[in-house]
MMTF fields as JSON, N, C-alpha, C and O atoms, coordinates in Angstrom:
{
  "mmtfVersion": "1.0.0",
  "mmtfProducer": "UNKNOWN",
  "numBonds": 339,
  "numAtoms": 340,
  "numGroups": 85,
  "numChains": 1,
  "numModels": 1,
  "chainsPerModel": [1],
  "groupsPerChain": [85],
  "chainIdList": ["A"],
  "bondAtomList": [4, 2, 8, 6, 12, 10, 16, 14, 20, 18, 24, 22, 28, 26, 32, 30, 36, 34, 40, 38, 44, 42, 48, 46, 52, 50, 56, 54, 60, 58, 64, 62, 68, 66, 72, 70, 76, 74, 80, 78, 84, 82, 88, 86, 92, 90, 96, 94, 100, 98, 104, 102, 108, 106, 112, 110, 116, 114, 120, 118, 124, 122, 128, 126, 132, 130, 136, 134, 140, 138, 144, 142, 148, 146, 152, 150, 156, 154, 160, 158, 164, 162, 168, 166, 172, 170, 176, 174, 180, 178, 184, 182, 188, 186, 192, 190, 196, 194, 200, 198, 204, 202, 208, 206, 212, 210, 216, 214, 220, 218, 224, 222, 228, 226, 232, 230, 236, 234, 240, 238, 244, 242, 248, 246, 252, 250, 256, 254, 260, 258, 264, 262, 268, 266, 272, 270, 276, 274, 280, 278, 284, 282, 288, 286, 292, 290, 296, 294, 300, 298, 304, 302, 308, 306, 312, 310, 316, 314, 320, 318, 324, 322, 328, 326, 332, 330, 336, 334],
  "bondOrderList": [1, 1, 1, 1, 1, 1, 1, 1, 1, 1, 1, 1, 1, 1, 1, 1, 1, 1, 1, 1, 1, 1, 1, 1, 1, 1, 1, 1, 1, 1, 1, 1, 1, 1, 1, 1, 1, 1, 1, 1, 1, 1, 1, 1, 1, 1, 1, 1, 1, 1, 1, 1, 1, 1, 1, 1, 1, 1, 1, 1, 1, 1, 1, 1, 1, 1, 1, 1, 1, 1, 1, 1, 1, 1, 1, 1, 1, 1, 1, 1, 1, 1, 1, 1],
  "groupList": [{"groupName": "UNK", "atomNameList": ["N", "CA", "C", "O"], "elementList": ["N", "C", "C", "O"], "formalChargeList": [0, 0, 0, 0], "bondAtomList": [1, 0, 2, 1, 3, 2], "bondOrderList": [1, 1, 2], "singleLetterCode": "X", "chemCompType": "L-PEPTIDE LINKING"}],
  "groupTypeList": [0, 0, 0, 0, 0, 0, 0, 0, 0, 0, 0, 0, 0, 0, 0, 0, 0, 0, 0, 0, 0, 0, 0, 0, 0, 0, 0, 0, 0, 0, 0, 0, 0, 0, 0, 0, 0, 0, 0, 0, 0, 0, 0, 0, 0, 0, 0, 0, 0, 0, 0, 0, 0, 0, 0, 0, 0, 0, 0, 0, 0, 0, 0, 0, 0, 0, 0, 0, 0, 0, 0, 0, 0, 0, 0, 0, 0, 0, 0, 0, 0, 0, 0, 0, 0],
  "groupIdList": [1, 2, 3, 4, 5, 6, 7, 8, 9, 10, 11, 12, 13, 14, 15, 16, 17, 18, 19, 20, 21, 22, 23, 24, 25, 26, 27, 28, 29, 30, 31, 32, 33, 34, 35, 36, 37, 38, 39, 40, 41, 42, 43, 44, 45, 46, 47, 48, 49, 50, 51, 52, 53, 54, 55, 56, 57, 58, 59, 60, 61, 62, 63, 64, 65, 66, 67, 68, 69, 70, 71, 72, 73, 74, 75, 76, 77, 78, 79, 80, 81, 82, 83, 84, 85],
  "secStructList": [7, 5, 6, 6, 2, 2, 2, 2, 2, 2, 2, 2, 2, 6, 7, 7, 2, 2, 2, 2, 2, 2, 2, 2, 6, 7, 7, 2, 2, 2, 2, 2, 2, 2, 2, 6, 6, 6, 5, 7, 7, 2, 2, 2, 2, 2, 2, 2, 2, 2, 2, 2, 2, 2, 2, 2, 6, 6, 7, 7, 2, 2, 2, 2, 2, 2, 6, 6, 6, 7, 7, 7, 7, 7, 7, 7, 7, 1, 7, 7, 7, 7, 7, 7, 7],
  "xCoordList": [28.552, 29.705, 29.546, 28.592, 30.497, 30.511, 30.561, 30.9, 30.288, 30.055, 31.459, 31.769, 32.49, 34.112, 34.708, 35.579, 34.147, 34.419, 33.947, 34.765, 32.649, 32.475, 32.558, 32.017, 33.384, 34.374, 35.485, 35.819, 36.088, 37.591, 37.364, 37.968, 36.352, 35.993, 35.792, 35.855, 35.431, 34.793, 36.27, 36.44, 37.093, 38.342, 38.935, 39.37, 38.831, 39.276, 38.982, 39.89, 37.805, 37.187, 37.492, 37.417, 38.084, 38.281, 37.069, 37.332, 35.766, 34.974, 34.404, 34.65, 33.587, 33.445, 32.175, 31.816, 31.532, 29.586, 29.312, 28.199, 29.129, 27.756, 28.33, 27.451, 29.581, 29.03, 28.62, 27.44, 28.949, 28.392, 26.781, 26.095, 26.402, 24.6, 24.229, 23.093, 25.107, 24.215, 24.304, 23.396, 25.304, 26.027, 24.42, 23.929, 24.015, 23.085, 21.727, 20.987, 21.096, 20.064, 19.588, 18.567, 20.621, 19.92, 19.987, 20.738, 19.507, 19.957, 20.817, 20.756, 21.765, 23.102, 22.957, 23.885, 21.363, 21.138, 21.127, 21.777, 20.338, 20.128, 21.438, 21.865, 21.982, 23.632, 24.032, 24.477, 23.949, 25.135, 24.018, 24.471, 23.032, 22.119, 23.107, 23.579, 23.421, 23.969, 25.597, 26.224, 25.833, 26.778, 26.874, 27.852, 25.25, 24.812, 24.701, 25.269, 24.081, 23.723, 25.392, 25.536, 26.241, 27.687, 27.82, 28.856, 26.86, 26.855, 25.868, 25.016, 26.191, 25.211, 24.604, 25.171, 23.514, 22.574, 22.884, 23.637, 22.487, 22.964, 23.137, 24.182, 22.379, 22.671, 23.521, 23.986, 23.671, 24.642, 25.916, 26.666, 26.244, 27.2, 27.821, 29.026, 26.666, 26.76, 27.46, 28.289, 26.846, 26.95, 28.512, 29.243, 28.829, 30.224, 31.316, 32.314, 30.796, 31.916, 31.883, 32.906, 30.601, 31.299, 32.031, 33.173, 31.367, 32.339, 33.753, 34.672, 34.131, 35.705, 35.858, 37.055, 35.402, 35.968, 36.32, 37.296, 34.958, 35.135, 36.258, 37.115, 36.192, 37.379, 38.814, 39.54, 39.004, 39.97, 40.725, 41.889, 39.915, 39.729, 39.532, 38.568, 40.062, 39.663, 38.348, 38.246, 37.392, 36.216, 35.513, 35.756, 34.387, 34.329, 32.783, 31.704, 33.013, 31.603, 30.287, 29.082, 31.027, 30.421, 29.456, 28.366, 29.781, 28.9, 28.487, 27.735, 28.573, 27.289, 26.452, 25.335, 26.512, 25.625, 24.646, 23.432, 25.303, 24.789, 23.777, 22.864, 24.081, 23.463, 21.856, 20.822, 22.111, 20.489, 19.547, 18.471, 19.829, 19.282, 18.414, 17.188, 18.976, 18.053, 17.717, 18.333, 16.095, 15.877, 15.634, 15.161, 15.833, 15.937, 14.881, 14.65, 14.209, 13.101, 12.781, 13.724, 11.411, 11.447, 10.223, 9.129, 10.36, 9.068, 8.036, 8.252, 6.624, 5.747, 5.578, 5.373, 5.591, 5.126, 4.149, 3.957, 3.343, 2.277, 1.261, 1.669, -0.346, -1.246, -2.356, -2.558, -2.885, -3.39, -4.421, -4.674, -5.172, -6.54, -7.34, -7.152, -8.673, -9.645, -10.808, -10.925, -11.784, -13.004, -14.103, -14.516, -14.361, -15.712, -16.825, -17.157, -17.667, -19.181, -20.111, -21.335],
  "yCoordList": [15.265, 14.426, 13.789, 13.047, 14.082, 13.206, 11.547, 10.964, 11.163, 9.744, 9.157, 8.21, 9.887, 9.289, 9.516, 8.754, 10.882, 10.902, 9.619, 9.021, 9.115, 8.665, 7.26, 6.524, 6.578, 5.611, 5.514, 4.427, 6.633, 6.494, 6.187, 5.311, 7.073, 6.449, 5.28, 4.888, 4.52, 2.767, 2.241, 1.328, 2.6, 1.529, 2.202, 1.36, 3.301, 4.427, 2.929, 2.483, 2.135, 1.024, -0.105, -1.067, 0.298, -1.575, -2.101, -3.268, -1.847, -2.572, -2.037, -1.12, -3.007, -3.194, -2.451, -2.225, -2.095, -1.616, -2.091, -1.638, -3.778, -4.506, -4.863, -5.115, -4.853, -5.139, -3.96, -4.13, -2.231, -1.361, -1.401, -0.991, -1.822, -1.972, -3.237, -3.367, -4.08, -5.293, -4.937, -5.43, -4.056, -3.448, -2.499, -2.478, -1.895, -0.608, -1.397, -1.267, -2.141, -3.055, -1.954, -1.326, -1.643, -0.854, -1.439, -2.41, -1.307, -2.186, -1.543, -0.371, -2.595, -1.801, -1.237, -0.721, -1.368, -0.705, 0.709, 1.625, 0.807, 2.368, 2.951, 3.976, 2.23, 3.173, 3.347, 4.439, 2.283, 2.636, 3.941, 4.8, 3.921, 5.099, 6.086, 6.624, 6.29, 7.889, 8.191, 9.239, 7.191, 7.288, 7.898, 8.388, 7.82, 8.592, 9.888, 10.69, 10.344, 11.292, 12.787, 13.908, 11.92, 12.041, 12.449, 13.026, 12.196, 12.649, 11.635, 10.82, 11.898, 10.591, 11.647, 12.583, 11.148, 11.601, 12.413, 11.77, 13.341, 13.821, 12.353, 12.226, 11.777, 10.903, 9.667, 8.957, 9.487, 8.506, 8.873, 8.095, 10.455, 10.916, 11.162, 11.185, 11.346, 11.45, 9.777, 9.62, 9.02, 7.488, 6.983, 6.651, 7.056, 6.799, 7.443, 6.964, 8.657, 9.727, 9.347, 9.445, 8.869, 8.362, 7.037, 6.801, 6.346, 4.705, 5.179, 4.57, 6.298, 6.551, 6.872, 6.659, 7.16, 8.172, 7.256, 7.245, 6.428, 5.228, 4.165, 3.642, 3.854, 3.1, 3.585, 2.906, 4.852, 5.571, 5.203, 4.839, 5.371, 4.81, 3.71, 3.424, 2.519, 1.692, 0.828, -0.399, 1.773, 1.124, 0.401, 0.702, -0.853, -2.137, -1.603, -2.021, -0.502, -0.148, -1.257, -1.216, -2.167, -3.156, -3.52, -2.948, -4.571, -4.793, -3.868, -4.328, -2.506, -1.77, -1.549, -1.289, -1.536, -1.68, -3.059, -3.001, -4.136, -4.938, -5.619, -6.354, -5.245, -5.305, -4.127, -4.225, -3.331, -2.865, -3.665, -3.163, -4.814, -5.854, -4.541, -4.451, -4.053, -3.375, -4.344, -5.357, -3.673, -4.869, -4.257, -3.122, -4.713, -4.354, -4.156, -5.214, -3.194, -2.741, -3.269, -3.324, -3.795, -4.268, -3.898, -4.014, -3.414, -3.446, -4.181, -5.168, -3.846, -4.839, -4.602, -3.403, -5.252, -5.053, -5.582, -6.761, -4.984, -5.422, -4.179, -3.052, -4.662, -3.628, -4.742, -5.918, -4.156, -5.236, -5.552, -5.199, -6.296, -6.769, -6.127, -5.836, -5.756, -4.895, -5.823, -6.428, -5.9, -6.583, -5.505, -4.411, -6.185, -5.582, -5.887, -7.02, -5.077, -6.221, -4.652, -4.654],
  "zCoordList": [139.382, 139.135, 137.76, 137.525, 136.828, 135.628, 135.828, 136.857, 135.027, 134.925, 134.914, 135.638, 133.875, 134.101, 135.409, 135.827, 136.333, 137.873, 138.557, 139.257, 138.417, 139.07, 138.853, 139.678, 137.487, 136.977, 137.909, 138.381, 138.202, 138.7, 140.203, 140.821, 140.754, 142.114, 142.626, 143.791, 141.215, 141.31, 141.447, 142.255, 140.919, 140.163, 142.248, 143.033, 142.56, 144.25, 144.92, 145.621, 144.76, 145.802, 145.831, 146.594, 144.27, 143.997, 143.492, 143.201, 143.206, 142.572, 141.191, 140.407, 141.297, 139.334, 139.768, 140.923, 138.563, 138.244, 138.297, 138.566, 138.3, 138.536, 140.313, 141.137, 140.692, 142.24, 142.434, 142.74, 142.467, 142.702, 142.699, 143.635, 141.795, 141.533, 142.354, 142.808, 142.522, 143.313, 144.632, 145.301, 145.425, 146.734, 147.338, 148.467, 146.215, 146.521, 146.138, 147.113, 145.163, 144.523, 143.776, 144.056, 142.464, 141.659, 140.592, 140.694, 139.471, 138.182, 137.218, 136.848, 136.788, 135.905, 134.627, 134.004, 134.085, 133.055, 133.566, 133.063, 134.601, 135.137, 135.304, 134.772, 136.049, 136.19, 135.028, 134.676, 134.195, 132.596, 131.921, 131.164, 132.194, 131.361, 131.268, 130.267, 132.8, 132.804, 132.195, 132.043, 132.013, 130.711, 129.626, 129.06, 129.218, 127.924, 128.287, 127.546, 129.297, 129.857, 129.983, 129.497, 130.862, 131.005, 132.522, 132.855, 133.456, 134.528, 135.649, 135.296, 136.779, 137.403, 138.831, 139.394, 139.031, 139.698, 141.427, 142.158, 141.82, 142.906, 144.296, 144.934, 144.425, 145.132, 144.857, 145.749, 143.659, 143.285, 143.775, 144.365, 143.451, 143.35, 144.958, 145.209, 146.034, 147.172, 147.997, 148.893, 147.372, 147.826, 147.786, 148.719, 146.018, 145.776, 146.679, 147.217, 146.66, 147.685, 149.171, 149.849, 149.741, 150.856, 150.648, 151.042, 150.095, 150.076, 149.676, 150.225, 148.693, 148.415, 150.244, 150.436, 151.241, 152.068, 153.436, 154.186, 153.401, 154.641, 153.918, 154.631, 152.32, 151.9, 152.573, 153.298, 152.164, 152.672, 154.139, 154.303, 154.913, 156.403, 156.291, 157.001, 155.569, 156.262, 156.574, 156.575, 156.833, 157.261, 155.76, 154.592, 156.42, 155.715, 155.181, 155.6, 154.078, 154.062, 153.442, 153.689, 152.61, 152.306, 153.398, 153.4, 154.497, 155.32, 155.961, 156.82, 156.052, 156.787, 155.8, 156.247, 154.401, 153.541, 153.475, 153.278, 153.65, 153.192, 154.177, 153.802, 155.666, 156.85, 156.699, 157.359, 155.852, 155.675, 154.916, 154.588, 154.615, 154.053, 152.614, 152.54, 152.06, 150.831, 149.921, 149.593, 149.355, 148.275, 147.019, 147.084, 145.928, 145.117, 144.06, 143.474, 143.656, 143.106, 141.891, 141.102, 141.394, 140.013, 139.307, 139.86, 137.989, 137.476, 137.124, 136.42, 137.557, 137.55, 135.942, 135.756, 134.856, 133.386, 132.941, 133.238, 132.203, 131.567, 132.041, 132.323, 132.081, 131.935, 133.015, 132.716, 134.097, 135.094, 134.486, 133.334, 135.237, 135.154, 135.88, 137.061, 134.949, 135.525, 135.219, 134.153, 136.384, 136.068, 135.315, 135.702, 134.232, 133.771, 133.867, 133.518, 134.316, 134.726, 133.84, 133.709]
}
């Protein structure tokens, strides 16, 4: 799925990219990456398409999402600590 496909699907839901990324706990740099790219990832692409489909219907996919309580991944940065003896 191109990245402008999967633009028009956002506007299909009614929501913006950063609720999309806060909805799933991904970070909106990562999604906008694939902008550059021009295409977004097989599972991204899988995700949006159902939310266009339960939107469709009706159904409140928001809260069955948000009821998986997902958390959102972060990088640990820096370089650890190693004891030297």
């Amino acid at each position: 799925m191109t990245f402008i496909e999967f633009k028009k699907h956002l506007l299909d839901i009614e929501m913006t990219l950063p609720g999309f990324c806060n909805l799933i706990k991904v970070s909106d740099k990562n999604i906008q990456s694939y902008k550059k790219k021009g295409h977004v990832p097989n599972a991204i692409a899988a995700v949006i398409t159902c939310f266009v489909a339960l939107h469709e219907n009706n159904v409140d996919f928001k809260n069955l999402i948000e009821d998986l309580k997902l958390k959102k991944k972060t990088k640990k940065g820096g370089f650890s600590k190693k004891n030297l003896k």
